[in-house]
N, C-alpha and C positions, 0 to 999 in steps of 0.2 A: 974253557973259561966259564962255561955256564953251566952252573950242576945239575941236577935231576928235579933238585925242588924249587930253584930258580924256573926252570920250563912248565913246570907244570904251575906256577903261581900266575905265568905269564897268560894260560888256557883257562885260566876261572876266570869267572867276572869280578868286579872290584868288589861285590855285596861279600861275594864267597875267600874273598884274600883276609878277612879280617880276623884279628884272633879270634880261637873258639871259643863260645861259652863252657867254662867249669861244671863239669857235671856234678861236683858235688855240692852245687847249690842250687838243692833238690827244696823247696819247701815242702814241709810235711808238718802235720797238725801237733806232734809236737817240739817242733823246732819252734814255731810260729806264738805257743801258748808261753814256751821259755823267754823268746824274744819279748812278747808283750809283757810279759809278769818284771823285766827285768826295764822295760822301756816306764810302767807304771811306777816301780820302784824309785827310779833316779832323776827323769826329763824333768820334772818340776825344778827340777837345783838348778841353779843359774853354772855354775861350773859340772855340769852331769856325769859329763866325760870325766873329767878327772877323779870326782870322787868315783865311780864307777871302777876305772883301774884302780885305785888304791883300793880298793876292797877286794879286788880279783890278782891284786899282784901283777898288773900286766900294765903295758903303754894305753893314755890316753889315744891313741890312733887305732889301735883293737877296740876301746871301748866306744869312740866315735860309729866305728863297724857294727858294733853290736846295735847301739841306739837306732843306726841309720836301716838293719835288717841284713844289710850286705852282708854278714857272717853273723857264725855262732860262737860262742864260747868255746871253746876245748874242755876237755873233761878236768883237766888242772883247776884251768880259770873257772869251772862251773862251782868247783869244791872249796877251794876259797869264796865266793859267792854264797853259797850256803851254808859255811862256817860265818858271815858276815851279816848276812840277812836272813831272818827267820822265813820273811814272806816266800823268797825263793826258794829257801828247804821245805818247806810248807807246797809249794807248788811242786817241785821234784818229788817228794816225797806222797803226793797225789794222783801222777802220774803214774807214778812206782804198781802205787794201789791198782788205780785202773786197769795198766796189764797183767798186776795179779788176778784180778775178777776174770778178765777176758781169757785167761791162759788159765783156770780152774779146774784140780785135775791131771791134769801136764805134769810128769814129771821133770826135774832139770837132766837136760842130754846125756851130763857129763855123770851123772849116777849111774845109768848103765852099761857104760862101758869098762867098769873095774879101774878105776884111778889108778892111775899106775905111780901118781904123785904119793897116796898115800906107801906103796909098797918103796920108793924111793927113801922118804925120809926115815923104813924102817929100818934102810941097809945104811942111810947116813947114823941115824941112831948107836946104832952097831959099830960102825967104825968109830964112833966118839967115844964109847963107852963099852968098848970087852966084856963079854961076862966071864971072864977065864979067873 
């Protein structure tokens, strides 16, 4: 009658029963620079939330999350957001910079490993178009 995680819930203390915290709401400097660029943006409107999702394509309840810091955007809703407002492409697109300056030098991973995408689309090529 009583499972394994039944007994063992009954052996913590009531602090330790309670759901866990989400690890992936991790703050990092820049989550936090996105969150305020996007909180400076909107909180002044008396409806914020709303027009907020209607720019990101998403629910007023996502963008209440966003205002509030509780989450972040998704990469969708980020994209619509900066198809929408310049200020935000403007701040992503400064970011961008920033890790390029800190990463100077670096090549990208995927160059030296021999793409094997490119050797793919040369056999898709091939099968579209014969040279016979």
């Amino acid at each position: 009658m009583w499972n394994d995680r039944a007994i063992h819930a009954l052996k913590q203390s009531k602090n330790d029963r309670k759901f866990p915290q989400m690890m992936g709401a991790v703050h990092t400097p820049v989550r936090d620079r996105l969150l305020n660029m996007i909180k400076r943006e909107f909180e002044p409107f008396r409806f914020a939330a709303e027009m907020l999702a209607r720019s990101a394509l998403k629910t007023p309840r996502a963008a209440r999350n966003w205002l509030s810091g509780t989450n972040a955007p998704d990469a969708e809703a980020l994209i619509e957001l900066m198809a929408s407002c310049d200020s935000i492409a403007d701040e992503v697109n400064a970011l961008v910079q920033q890790r390029r300056k800190e990463r100077e030098g670096e090549k990208c991973r995927g160059l030296d490993s021999g793409s094997a995408v490119s050797h793919g689309s040369e056999h898709t090529a091939d099968r579209l178009h014969p040279s016979t």
